[in-house]
C-alpha positions in Angstrom: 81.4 -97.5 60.9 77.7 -97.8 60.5 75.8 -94.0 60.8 74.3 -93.9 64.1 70.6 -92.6 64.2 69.0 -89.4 65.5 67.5 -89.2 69.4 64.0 -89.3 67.5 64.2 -92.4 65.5 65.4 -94.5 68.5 62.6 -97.0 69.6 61.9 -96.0 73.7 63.8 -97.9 76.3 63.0 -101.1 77.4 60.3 -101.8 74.8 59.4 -105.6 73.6 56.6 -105.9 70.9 54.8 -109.3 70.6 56.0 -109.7 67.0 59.9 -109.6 68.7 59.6 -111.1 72.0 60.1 -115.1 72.1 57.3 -117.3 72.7 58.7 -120.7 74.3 56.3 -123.7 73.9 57.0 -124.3 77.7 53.8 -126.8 77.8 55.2 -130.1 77.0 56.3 -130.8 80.6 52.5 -130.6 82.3 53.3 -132.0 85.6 49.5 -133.6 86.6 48.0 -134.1 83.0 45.5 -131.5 81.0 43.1 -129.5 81.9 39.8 -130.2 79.8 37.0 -127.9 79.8 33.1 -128.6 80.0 31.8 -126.1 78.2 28.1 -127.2 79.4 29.2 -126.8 82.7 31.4 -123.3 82.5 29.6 -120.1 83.5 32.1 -118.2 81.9 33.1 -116.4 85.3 36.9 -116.1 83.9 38.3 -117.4 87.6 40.5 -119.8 85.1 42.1 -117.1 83.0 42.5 -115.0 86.3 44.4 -117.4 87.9 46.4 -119.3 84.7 50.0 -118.3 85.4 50.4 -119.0 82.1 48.1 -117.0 80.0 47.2 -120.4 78.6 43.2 -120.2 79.5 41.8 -118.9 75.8 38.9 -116.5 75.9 36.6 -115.4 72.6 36.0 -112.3 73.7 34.6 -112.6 77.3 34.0 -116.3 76.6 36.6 -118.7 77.4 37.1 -121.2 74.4 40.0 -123.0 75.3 43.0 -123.8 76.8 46.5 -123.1 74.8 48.1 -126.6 75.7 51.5 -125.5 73.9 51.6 -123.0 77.5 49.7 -125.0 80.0 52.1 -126.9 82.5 49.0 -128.6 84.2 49.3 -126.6 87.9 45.7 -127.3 88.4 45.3 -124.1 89.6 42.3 -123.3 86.5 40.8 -126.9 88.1 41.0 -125.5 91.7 39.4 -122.1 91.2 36.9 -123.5 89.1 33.6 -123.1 90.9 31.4 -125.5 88.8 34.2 -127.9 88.0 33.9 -127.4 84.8 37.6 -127.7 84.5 38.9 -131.2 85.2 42.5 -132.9 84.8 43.1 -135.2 82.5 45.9 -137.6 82.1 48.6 -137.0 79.1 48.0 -139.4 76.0 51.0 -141.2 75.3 
C-alpha cells in the first residue's frame, strides 16, 4: 500500500493550475466565420475581450493583438460590441 502524505503536503481542495487543467481547441466549429481585426480602426477600448466568452480576444498588455482562433467559435459577439467596427466577420477558408 503506497504511504499516504501528511495534512501539510496535500495540495488545497479544489485547486486546477493552468499547467494541469485541459485546454480543448474548441475553435474549429466557428458557426458565422472569423473575426478579423483592423488594427487602424481599433481604439483599444477592450469591449471585445470583455465580452469574448471564450477568452479568445488576445491582448499585449492593455493592447489587443489578436484573436486566438484555436478558441474562437465565431458568436460575433467581439463584432457586435465593437464600437468602431474594427472587428468584422469573415468567412472560413476552405
Amino acid at each position: 500500500m503506497a504511504q499516504l502524505k501528511d495534512w501539510q503536503e496535500l495540495p488545497p481542495g479544489g485547486l486546477v493550475t493552468p499547467a494541469d487543467a485541459l485546454q480543448p481547441r474548441t475553435g474549429d466549429w466557428r458557426t458565422a466565420g472569423r473575426p478579423v481585426v483592423h488594427y487602424e480602426s481599433c481604439i483599444n477600448c477592450l469591449l471585445c475581450w470583455l465580452y469574448c466568452p471564450d477568452s479568445a480576444v488576445e491582448l499585449d498588455g492593455s493592447t489587443l493583438s489578436g484573436i486566438d482562433y484555436d478558441f474562437c467559435k465565431g458568436c460575433e459577439l467581439c463584432v457586435e460590441v465593437c464600437p468602431t467596427g474594427a472587428l468584422v466577420m469573415t468567412e472560413e477558408a476552405a
